[in-house]
C-alpha positions as semicolon CSV with decimal commas, in nm:
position;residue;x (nm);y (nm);z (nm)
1;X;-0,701;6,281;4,880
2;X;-0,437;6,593;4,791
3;X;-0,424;6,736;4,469
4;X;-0,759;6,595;4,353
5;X;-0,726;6,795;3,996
6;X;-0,373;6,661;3,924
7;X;-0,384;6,577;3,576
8;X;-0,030;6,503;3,506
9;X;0,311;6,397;3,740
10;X;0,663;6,446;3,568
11;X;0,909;6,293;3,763
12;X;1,291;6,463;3,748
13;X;1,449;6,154;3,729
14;X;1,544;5,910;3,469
15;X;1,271;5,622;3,556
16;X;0,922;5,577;3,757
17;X;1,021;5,331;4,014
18;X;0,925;5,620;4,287
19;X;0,611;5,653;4,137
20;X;0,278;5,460;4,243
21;X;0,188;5,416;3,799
22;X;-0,084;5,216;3,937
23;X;-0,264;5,450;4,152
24;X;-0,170;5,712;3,890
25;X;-0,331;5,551;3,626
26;X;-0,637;5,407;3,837
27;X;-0,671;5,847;3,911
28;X;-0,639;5,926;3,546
29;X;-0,298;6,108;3,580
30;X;-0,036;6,065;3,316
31;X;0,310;5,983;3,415
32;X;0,618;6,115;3,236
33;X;0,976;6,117;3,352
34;X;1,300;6,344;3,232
35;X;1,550;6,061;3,100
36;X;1,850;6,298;3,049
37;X;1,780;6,572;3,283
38;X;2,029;6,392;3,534
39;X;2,285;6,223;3,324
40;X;2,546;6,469;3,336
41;X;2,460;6,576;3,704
42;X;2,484;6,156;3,817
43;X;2,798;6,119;3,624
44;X;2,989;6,400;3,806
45;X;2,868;6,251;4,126
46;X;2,998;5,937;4,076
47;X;3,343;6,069;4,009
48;X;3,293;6,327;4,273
49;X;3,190;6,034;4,530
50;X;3,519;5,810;4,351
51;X;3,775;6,114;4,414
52;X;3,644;6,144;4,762
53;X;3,700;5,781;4,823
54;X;4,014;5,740;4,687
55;X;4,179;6,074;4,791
56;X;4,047;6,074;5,189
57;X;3,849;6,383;5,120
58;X;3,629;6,364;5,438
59;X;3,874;6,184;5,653
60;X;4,115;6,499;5,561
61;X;3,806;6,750;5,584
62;X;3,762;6,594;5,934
63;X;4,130;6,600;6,058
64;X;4,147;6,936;5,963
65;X;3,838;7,087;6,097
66;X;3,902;6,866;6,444
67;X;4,223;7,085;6,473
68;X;4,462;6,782;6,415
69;X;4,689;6,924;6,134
70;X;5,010;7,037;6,334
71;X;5,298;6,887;6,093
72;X;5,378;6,878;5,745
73;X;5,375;6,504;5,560
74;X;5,367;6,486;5,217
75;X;5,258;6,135;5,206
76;X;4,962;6,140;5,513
77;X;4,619;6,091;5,373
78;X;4,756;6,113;5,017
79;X;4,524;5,817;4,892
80;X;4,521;5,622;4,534
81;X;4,531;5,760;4,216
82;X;4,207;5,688;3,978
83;X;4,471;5,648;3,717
84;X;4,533;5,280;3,622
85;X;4,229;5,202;3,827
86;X;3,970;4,989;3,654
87;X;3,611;5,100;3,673
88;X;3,321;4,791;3,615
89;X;3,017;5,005;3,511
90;X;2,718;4,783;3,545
91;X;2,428;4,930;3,314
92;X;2,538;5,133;2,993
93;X;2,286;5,351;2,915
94;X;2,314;5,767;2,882
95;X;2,423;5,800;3,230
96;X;2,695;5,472;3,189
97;X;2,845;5,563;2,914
98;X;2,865;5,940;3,071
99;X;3,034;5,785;3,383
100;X;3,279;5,599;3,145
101;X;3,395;5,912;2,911
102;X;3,497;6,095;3,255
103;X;3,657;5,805;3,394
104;X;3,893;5,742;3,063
105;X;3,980;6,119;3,119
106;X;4,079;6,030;3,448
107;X;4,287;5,727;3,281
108;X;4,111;5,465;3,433
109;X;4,022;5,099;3,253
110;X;3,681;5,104;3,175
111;X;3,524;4,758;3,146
112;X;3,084;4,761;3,119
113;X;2,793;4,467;3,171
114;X;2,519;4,511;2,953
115;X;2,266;4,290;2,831
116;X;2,283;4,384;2,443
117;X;2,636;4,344;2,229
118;X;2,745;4,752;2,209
119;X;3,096;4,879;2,042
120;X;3,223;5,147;2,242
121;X;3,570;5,312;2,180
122;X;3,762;5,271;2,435
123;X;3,609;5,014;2,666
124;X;3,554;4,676;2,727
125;X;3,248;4,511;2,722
126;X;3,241;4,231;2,976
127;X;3,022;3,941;3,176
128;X;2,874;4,041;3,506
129;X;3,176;3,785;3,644
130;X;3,473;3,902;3,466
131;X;3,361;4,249;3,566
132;X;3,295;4,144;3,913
133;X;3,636;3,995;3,968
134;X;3,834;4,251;3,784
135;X;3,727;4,623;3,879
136;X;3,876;4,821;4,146
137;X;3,518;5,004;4,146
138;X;3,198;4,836;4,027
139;X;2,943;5,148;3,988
140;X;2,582;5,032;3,945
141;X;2,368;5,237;3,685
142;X;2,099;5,036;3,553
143;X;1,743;5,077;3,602
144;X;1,534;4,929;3,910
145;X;1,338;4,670;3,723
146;X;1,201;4,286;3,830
147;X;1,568;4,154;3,689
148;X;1,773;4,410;3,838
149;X;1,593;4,447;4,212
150;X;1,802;4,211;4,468
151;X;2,087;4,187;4,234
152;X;2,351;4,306;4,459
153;X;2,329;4,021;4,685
154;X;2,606;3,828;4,859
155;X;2,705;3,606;4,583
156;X;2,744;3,956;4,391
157;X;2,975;4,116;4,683
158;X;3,149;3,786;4,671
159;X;3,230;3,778;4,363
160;X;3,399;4,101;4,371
161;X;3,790;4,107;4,501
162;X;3,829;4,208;4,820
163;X;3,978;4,585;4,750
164;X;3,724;4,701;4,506
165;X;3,460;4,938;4,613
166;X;3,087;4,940;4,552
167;X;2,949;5,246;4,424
168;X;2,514;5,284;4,377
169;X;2,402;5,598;4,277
């Protein structure tokens, strides 16, 4: 009942899975989306969100800020290096593959499920399985689609060791 004279909706995202495309279309409004107007922006989050993780960022940024820090220890909420870390990317599209070039800067493995045979320098293309059972991090970056909606289910988490860490951005 809003915006009755809305002729077109551009969504600032890389799909229209947020959108109602039915209604929209039923109303005569044409739906476009921005595919790369977040790849580099989603990429830096994911390695901001994996340095945070692995280096206690907001466990430290809490310690501190609680006025715990009275001593001096090199080694107390040090965390894991990314380096030698392997990184599962599930979906290997712009933002993927821009997840995986910062990641083999950081000197991680970088292993990738996708559903069409691609040749990238650098990194492995796997099975959902193998990649599963061998990443320390399994970051999900495919589209929302029939196929992909419920895929993260518990025979997924199960499949996974019992370190890794599940990262959906």
């Amino acid at each position: 009942k809003h915006a009755t004279q809305l002729k077109v909706l551009s969504n600032w995202a890389v799909g229209t899975d947020n959108i109602d495309c039915a209604f929209a279309k039923e109303k005569n409004i044409v739906v476009h989306h921005l595919p790369d107007i977040v790849t580099i922006s989603t990429a830096e989050m994911t390695m901001a969100l994996l340095l945070a993780i692995f280096k206690n960022v907001c466990p430290a940024n809490t310690f501190v800020k609680d006025g715990k820090w009275n001593k001096w220890d090199p080694m107390f909420l040090v965390g894991q290096e990314l380096h030698g870390k392997t990184l599962g990317i599930v979906g290997f599209g712009r933002i993927g593959l821009a997840v995986a070039k910062r990641a083999l800067g950081f000197g991680m493995r970088v292993l990738f499920h996708k559903r069409t045979k691609m040749d990238v320098e650098h990194c492995k293309q796997v099975d959902l399985d193998t990649l599963l059972k061998s990443s320390d991090v399994v970051s999900l970056h495919m589209p929302l689609t029939k196929e992909t909606r419920g895929m993260v289910d518990l025979d997924f988490l199960k499949k996974m060791h019992p370190e890794a860490t599940l990262l959906n951005l």
